[in-house]
Backbone of each chain as ProteinMPNN parsed JSONL, in Angstrom:
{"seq_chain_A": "XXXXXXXXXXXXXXXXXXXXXXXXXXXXXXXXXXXXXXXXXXXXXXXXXXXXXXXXXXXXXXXXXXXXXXXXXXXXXXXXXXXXXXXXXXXXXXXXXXXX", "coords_chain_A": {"N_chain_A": [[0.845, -1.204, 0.0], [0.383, 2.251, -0.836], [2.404, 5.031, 0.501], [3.01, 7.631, 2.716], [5.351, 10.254, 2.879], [6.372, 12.974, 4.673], [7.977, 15.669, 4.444], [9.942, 18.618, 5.872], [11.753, 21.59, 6.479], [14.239, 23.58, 7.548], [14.758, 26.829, 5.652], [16.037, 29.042, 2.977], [15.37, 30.19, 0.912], [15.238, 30.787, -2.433], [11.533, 31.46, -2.691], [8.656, 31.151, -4.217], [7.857, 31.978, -7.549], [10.697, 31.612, -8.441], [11.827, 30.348, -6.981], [10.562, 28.547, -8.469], [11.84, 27.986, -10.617], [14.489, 27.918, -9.926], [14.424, 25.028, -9.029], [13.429, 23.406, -11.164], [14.816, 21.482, -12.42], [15.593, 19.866, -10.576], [12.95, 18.649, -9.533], [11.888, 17.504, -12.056], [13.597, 15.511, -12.128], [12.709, 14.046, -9.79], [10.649, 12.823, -10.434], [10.968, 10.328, -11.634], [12.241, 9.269, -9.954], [12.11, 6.07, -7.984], [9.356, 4.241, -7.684], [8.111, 6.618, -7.129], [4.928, 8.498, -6.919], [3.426, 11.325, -6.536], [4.249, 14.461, -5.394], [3.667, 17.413, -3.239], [4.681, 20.585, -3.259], [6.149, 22.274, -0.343], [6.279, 25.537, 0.915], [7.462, 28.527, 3.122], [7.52, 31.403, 3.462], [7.478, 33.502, 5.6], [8.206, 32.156, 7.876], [10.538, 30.978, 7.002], [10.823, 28.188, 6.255], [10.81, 24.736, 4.027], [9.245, 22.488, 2.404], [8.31, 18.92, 1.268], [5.303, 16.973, 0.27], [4.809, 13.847, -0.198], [3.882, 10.71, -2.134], [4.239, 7.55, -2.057], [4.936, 4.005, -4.134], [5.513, 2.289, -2.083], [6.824, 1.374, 1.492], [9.517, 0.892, 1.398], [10.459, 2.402, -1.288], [9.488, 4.983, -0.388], [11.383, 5.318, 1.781], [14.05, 5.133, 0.628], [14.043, 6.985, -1.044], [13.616, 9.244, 0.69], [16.153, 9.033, 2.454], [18.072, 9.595, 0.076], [17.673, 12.095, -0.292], [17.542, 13.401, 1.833], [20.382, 13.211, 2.529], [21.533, 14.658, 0.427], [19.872, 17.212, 0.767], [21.537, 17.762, 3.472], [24.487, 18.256, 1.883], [24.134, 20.748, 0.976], [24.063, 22.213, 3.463], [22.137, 22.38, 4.936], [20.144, 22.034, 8.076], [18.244, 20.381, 10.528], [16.148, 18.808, 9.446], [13.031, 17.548, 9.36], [11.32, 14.429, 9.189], [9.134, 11.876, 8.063], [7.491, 9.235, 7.767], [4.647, 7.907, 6.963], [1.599, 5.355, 7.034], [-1.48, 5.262, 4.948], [-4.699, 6.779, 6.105], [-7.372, 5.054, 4.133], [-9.981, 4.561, 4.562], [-11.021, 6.784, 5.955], [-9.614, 9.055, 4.786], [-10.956, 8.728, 1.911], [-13.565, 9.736, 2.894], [-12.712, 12.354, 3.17], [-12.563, 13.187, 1.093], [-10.015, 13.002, -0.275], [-7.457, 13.418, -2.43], [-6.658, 10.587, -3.765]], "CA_chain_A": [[0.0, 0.0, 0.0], [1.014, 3.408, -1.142], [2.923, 5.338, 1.47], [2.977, 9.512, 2.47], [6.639, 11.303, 3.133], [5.864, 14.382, 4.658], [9.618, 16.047, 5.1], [10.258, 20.103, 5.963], [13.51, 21.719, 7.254], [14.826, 25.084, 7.439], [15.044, 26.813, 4.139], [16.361, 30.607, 2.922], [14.922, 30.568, -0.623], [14.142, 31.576, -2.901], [10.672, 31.045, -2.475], [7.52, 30.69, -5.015], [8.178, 31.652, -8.697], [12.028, 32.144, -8.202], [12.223, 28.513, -6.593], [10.104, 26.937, -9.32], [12.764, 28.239, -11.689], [15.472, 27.558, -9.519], [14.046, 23.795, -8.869], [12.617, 22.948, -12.068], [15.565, 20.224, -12.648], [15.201, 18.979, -9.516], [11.31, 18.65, -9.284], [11.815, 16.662, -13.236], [14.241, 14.178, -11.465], [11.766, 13.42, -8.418], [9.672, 12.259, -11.238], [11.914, 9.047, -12.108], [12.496, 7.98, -8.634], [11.738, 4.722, -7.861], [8.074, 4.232, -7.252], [7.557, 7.804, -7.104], [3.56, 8.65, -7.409], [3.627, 12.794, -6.431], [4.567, 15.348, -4.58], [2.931, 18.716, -3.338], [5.576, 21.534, -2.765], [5.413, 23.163, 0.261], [6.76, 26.815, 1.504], [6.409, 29.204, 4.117], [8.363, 32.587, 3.79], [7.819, 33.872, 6.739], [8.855, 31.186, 9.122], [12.034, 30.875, 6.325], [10.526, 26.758, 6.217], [10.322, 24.654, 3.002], [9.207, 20.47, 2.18], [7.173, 18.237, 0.298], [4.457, 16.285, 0.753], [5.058, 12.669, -1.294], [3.453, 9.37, -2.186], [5.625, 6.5, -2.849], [4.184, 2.802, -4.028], [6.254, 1.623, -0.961], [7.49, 2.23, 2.305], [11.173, 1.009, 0.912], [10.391, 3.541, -2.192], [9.744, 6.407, 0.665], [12.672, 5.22, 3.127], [15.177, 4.81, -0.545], [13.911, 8.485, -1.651], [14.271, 10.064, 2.105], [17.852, 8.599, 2.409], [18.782, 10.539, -0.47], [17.038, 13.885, -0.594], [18.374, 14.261, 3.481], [22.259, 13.475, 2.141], [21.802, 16.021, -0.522], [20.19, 18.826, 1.928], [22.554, 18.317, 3.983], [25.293, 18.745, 1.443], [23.802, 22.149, 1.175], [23.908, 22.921, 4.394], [20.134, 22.557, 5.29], [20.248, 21.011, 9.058], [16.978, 20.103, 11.373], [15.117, 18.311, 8.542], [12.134, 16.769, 9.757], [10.572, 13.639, 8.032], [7.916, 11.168, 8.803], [6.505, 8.372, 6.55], [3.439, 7.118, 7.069], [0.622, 4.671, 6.194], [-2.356, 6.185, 4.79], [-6.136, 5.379, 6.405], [-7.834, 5.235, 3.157], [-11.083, 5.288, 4.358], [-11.079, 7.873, 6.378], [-9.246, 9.832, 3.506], [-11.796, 8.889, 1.115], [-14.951, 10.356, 3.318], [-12.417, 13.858, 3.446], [-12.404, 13.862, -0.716], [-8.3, 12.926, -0.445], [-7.312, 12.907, -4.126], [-5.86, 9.655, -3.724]], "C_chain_A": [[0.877, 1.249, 0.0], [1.378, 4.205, 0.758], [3.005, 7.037, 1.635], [4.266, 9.67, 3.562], [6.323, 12.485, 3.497], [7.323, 14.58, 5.276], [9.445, 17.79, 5.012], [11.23, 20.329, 6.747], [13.205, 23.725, 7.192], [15.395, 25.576, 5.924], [15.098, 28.51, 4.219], [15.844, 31.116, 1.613], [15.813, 30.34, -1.363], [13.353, 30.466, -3.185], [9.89, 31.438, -4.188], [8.098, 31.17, -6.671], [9.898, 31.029, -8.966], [12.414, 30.699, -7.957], [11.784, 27.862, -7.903], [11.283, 26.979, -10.166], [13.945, 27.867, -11.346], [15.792, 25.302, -9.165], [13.429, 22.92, -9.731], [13.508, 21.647, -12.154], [15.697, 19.392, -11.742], [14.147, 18.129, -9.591], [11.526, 17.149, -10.926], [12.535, 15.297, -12.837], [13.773, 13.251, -10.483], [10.669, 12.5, -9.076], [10.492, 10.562, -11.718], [12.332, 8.236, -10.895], [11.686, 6.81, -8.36], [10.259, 5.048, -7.014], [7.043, 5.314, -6.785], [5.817, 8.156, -7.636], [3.592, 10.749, -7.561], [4.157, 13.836, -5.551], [4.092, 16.824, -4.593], [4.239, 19.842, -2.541], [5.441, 22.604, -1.792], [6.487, 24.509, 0.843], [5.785, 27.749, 2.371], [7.745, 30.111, 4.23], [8.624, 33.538, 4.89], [8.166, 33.053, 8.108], [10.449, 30.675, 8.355], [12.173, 29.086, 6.729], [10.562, 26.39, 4.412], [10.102, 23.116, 3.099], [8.666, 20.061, 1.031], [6.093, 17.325, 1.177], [4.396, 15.119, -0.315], [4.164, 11.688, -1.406], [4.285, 8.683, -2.778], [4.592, 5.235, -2.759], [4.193, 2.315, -3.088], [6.387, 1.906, -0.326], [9.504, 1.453, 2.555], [11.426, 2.253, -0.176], [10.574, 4.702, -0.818], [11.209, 6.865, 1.231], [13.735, 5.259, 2.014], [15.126, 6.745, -0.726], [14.401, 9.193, -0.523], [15.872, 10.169, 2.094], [18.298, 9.673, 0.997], [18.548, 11.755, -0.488], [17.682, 14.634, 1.008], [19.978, 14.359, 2.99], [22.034, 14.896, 1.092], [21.137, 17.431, 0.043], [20.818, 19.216, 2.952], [24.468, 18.315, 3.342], [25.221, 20.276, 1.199], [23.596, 22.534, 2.291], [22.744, 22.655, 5.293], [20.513, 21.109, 6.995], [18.802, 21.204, 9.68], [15.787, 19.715, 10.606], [15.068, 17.237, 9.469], [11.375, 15.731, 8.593], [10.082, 12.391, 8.616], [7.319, 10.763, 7.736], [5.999, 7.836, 7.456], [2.177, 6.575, 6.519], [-0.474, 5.838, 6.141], [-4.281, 5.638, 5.325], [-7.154, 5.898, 5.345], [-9.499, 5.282, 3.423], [-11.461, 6.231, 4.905], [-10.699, 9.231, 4.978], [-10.478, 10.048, 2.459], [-13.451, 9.732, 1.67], [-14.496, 12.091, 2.836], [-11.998, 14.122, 2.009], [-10.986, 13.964, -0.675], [-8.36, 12.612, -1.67], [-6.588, 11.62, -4.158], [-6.122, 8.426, -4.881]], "O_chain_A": [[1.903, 1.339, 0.673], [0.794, 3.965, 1.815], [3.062, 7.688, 0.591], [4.235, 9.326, 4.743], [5.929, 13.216, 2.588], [7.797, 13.965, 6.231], [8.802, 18.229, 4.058], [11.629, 19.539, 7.603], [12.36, 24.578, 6.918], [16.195, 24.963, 5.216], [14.527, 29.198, 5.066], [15.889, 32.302, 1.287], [16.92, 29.84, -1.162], [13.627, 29.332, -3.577], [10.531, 31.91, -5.127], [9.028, 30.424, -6.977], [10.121, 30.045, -9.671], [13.188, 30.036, -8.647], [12.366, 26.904, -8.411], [11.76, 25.88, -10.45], [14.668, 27.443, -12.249], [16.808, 24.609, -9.118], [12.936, 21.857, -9.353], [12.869, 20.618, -11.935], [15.912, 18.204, -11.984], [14.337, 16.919, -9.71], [11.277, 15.969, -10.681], [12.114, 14.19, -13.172], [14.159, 12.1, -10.278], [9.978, 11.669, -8.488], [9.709, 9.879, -12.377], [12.646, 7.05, -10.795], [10.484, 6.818, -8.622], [10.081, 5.807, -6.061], [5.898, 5.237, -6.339], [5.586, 8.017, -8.837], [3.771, 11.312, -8.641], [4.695, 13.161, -4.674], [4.065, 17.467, -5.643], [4.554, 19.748, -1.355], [4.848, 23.652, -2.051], [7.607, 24.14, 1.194], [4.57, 27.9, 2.499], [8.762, 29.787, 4.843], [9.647, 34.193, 5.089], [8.338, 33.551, 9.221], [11.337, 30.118, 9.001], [13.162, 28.613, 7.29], [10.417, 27.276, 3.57], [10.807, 22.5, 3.899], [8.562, 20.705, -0.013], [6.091, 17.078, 2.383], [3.898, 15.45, -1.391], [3.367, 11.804, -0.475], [4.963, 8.976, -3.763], [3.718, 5.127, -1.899], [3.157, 1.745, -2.746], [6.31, 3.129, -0.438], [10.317, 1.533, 3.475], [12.391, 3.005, -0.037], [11.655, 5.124, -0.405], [11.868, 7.904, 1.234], [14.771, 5.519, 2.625], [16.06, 7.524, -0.536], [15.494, 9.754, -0.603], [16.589, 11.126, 1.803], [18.997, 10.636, 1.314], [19.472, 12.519, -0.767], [18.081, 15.769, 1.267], [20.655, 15.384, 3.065], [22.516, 16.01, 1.297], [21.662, 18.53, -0.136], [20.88, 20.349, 3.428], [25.449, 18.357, 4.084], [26.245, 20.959, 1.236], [22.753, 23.431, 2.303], [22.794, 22.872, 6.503], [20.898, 19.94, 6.992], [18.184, 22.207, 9.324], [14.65, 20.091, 10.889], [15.864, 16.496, 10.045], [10.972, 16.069, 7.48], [10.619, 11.911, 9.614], [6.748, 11.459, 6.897], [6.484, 7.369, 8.487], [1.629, 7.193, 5.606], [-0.535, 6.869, 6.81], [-4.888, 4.606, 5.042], [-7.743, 6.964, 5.524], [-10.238, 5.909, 2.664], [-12.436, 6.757, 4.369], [-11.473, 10.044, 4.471], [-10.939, 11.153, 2.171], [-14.27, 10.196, 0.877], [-15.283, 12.915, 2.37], [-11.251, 15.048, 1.695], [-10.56, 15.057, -1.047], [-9.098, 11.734, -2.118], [-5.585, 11.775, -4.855], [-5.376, 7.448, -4.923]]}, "seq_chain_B": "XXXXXXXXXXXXXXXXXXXXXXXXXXXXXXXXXXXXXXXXXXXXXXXXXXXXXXXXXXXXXXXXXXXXXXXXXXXXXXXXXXXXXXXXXXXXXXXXXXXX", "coords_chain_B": {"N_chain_B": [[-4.868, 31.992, -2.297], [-4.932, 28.403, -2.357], [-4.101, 26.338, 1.342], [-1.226, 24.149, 2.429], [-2.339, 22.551, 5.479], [-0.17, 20.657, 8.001], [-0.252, 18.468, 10.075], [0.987, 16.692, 13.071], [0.959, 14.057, 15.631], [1.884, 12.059, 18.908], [0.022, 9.325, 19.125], [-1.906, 6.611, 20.246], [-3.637, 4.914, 19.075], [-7.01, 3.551, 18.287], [-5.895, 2.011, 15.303], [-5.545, 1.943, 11.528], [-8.524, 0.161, 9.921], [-10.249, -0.203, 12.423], [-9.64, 2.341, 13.633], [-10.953, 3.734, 11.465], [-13.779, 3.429, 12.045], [-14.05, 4.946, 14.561], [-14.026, 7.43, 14.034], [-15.57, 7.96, 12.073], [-17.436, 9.769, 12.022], [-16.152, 12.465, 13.426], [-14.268, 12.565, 11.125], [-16.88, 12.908, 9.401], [-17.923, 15.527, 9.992], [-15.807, 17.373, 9.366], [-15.738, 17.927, 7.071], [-17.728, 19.906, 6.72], [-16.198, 21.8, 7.887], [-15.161, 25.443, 7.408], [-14.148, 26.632, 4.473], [-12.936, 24.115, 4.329], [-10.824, 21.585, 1.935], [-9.983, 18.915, 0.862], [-8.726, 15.907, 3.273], [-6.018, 13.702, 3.955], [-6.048, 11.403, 6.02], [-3.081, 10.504, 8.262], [-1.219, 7.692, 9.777], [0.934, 5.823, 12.044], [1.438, 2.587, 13.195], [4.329, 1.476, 14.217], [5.353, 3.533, 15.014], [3.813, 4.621, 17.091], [2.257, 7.253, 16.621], [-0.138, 9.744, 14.323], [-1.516, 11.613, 12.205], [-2.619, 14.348, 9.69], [-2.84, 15.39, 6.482], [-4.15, 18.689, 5.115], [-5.695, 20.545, 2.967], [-6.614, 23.964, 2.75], [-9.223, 26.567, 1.73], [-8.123, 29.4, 2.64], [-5.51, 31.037, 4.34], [-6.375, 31.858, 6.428], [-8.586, 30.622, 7.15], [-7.311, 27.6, 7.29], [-5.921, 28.55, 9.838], [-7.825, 28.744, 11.6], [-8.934, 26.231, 12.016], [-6.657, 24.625, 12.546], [-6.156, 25.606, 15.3], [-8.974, 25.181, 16.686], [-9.011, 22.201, 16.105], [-6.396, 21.19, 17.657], [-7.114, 22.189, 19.787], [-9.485, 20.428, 20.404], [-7.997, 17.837, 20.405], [-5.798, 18.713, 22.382], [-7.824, 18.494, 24.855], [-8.354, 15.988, 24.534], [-6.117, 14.496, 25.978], [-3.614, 14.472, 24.193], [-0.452, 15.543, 23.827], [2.498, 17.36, 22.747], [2.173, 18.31, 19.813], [2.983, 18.448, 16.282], [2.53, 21.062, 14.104], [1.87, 22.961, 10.906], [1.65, 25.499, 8.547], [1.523, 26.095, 4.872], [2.681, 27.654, 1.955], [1.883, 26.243, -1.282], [3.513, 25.285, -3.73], [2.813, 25.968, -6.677], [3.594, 25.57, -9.303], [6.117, 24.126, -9.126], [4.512, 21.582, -8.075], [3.042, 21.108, -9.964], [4.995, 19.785, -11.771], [5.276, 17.789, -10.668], [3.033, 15.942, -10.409], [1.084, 16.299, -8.709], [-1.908, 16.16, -7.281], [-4.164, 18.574, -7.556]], "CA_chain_B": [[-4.716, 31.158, -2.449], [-5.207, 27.294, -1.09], [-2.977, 26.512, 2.174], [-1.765, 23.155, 3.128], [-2.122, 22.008, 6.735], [0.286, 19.21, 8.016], [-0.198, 17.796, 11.924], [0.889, 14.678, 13.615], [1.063, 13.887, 17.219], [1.502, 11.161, 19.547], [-0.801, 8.68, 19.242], [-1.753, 5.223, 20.39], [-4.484, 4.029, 18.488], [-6.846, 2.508, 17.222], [-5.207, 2.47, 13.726], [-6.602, 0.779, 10.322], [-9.755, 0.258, 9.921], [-10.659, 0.632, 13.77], [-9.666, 4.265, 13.71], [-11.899, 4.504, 10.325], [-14.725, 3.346, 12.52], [-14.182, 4.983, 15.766], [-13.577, 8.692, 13.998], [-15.857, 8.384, 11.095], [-18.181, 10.902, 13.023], [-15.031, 13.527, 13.613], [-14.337, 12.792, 9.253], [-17.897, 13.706, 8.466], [-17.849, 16.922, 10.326], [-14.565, 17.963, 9.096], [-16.254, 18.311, 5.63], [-18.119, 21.386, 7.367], [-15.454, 22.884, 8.552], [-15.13, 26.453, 7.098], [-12.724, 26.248, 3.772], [-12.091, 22.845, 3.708], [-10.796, 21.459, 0.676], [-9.434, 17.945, 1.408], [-7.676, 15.938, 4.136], [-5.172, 12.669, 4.036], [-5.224, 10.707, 7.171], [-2.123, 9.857, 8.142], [-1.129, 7.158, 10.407], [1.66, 4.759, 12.145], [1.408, 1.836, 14.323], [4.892, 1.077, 15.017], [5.785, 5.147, 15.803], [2.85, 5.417, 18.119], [1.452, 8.356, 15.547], [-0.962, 10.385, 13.241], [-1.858, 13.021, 11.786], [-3.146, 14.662, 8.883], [-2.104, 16.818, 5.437], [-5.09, 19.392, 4.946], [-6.051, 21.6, 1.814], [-7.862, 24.648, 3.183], [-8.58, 27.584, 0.708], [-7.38, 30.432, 2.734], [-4.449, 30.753, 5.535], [-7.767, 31.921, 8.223], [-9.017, 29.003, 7.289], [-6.589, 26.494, 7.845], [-5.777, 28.479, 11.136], [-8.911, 28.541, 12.446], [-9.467, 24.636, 12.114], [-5.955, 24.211, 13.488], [-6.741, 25.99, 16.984], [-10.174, 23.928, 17.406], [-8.188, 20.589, 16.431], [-5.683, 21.623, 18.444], [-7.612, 22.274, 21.709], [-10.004, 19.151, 20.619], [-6.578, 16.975, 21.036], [-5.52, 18.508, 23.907], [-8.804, 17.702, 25.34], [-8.214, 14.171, 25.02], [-4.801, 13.896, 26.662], [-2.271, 14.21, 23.752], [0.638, 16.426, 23.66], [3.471, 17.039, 21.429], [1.114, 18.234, 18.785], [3.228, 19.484, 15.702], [1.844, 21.663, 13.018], [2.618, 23.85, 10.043], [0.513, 25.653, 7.413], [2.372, 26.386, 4.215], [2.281, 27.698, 0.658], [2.061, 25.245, -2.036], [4.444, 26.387, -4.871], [1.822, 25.68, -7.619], [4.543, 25.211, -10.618], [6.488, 22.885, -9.159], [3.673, 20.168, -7.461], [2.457, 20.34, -11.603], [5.455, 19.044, -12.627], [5.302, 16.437, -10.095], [2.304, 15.406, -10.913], [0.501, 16.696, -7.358], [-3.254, 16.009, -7.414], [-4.287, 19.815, -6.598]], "C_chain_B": [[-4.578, 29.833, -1.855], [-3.629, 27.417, 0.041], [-3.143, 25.305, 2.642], [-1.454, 23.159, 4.639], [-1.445, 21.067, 7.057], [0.584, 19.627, 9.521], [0.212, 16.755, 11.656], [0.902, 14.985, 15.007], [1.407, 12.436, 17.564], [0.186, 10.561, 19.565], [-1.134, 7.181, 19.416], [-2.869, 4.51, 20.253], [-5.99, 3.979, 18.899], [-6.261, 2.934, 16.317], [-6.386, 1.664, 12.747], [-8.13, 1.061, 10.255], [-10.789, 0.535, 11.659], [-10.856, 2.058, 13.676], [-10.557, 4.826, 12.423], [-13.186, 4.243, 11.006], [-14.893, 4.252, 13.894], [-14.033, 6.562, 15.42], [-14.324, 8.967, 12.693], [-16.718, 9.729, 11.443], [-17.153, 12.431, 12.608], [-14.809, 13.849, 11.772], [-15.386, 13.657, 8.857], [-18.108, 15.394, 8.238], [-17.048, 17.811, 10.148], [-15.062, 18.682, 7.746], [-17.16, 19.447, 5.853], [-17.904, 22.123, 7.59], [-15.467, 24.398, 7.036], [-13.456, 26.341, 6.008], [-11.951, 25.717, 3.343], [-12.1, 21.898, 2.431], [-10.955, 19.599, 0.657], [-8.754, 17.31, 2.814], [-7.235, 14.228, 3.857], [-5.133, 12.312, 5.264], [-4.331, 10.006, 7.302], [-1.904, 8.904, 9.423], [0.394, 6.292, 10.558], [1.908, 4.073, 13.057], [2.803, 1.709, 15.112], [5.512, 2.693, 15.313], [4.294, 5.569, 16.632], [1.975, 7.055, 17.641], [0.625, 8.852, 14.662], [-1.305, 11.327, 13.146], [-2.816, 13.332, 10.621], [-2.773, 16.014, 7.889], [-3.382, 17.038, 4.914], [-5.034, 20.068, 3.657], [-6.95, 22.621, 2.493], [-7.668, 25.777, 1.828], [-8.25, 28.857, 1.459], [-6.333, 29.87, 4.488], [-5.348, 30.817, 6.938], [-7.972, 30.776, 8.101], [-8.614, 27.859, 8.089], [-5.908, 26.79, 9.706], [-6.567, 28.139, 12.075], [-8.93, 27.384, 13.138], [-8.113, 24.096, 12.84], [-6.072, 24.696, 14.954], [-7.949, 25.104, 17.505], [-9.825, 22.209, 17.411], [-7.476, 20.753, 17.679], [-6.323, 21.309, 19.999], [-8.38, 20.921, 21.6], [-8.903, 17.751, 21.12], [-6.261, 17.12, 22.208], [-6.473, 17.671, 24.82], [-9.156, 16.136, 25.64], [-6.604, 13.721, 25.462], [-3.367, 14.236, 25.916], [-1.771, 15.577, 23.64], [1.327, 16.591, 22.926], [3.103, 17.534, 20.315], [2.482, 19.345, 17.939], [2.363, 19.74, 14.426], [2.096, 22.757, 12.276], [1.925, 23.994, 9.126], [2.077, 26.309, 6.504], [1.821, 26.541, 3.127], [2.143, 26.34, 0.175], [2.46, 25.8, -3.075], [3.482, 25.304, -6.478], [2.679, 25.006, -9.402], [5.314, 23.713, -10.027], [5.895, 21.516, -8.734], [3.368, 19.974, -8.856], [3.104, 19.621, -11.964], [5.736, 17.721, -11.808], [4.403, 15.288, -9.484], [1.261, 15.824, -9.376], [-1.496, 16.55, -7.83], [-3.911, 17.431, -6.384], [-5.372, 20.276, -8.115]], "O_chain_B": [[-4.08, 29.884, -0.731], [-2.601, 28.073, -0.129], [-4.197, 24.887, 3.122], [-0.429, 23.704, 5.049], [-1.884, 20.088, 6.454], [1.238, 20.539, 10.027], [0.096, 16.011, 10.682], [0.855, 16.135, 15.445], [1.275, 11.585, 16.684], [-0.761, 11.221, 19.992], [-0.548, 6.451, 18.616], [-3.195, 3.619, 21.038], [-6.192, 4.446, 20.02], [-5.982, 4.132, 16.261], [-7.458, 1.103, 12.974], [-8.711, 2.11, 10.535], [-11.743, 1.29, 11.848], [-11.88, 2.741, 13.65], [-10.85, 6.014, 12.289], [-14.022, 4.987, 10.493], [-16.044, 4.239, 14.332], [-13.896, 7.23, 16.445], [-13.995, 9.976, 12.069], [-16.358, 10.76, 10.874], [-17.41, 13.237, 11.713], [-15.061, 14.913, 11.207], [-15.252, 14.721, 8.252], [-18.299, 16.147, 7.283], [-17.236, 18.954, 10.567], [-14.783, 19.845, 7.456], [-17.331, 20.047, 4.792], [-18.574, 23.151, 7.689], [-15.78, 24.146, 5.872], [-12.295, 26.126, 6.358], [-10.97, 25.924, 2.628], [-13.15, 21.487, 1.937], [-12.057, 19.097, 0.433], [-8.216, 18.148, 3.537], [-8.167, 13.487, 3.544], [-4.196, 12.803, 5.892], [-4.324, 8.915, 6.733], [-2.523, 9.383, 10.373], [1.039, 6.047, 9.538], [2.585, 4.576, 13.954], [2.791, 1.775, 16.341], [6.403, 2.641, 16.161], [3.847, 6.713, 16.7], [1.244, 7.726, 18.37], [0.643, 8.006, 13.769], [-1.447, 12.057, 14.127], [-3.816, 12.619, 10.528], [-2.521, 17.168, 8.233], [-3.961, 16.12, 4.333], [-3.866, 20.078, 3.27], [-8.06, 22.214, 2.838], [-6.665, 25.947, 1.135], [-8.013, 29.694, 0.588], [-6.413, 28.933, 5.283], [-5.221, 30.225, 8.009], [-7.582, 29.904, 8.878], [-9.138, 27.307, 9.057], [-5.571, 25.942, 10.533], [-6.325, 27.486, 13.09], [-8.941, 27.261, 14.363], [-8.265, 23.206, 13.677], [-6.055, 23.785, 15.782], [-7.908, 24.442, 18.542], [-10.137, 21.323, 18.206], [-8.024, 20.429, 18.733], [-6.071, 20.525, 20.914], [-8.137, 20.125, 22.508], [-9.109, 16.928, 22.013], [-6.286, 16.245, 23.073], [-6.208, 16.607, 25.38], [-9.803, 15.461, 26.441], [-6.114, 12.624, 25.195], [-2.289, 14.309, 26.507], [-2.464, 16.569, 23.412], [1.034, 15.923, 21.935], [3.889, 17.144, 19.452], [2.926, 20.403, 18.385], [1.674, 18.904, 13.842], [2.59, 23.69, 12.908], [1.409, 23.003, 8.608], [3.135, 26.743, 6.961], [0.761, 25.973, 2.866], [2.237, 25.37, 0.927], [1.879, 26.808, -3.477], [3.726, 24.199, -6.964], [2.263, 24.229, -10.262], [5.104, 22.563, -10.414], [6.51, 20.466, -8.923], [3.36, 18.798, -9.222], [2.618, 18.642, -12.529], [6.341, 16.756, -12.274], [4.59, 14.353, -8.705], [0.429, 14.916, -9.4], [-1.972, 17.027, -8.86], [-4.096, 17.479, -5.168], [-5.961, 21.357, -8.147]]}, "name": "protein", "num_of_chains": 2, "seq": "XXXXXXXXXXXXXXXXXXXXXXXXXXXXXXXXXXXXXXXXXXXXXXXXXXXXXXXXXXXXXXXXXXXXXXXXXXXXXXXXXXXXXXXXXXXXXXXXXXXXXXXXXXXXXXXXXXXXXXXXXXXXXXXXXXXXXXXXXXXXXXXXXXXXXXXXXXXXXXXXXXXXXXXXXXXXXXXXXXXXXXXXXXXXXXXXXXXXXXXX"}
């Protein structure tokens, strides 16, 4: 059963158009990861926060994708990333219209 | 523009289908709430946890409904409660296929 990554850290920008442009080659590569379904991009400029919100087929897909996306923000620097996979309760979801 | 919500907390169950029976009540009424778009229940048995990633359409919105969760949680014992409303960078969830 599909799995949800919810990861956010400390982030300096650049935020909303500026990022997409700055992250577009990123964001195209997240698309090829292993068992990758989506991801919703999240920011928050005034708390100087940024994450995603994922679905992976798996929770080895999730825990494979995590493992790398934490080594590579913290090759940039980026420390106190938070991240938390978890199952999803689908029917509950489905009463609250989850696009799932 | 929309704003997502993402909680979790301490939690120790039910999970699965239990917790879709024992909270369908709390689901229905959520779909009332003021703004609300969607919500993902999230869950995990062996981290004692759950939560939930929200869609509201404005930032009142999603605050609002976090202060009355909020105190409704406390109200039943749990602590720890984190939570974070955030943009959603609209270009890049397209290209990663985000169901928005």
């Amino acid at each position: 059963m599909s799995k949800l990554l919810q990861m956010d850290f400390p982030f300096s920008g650049p935020f909303g158009d500026e990022m997409a442009e700055s992250l577009r080659e990123l964001a195209l590569s997240i698309n090829d990861e292993p068992g990758f379904m989506w991801k919703i991009w999240t920011e928050n400029r005034a708390q100087n926060s940024a994450g995603g919100i994922y679905v992976f087929e798996t929770e080895e897909d999730a825990r494979t994708y995590l493992d790398k996306h934490r080594a590579r923000l913290e090759e940039l620097g980026i420390s106190g990333i938070r991240a938390h996979i978890f199952d999803i309760n689908p029917t509950l979801s489905r009463l609250n219209h989850a696009p799932l």
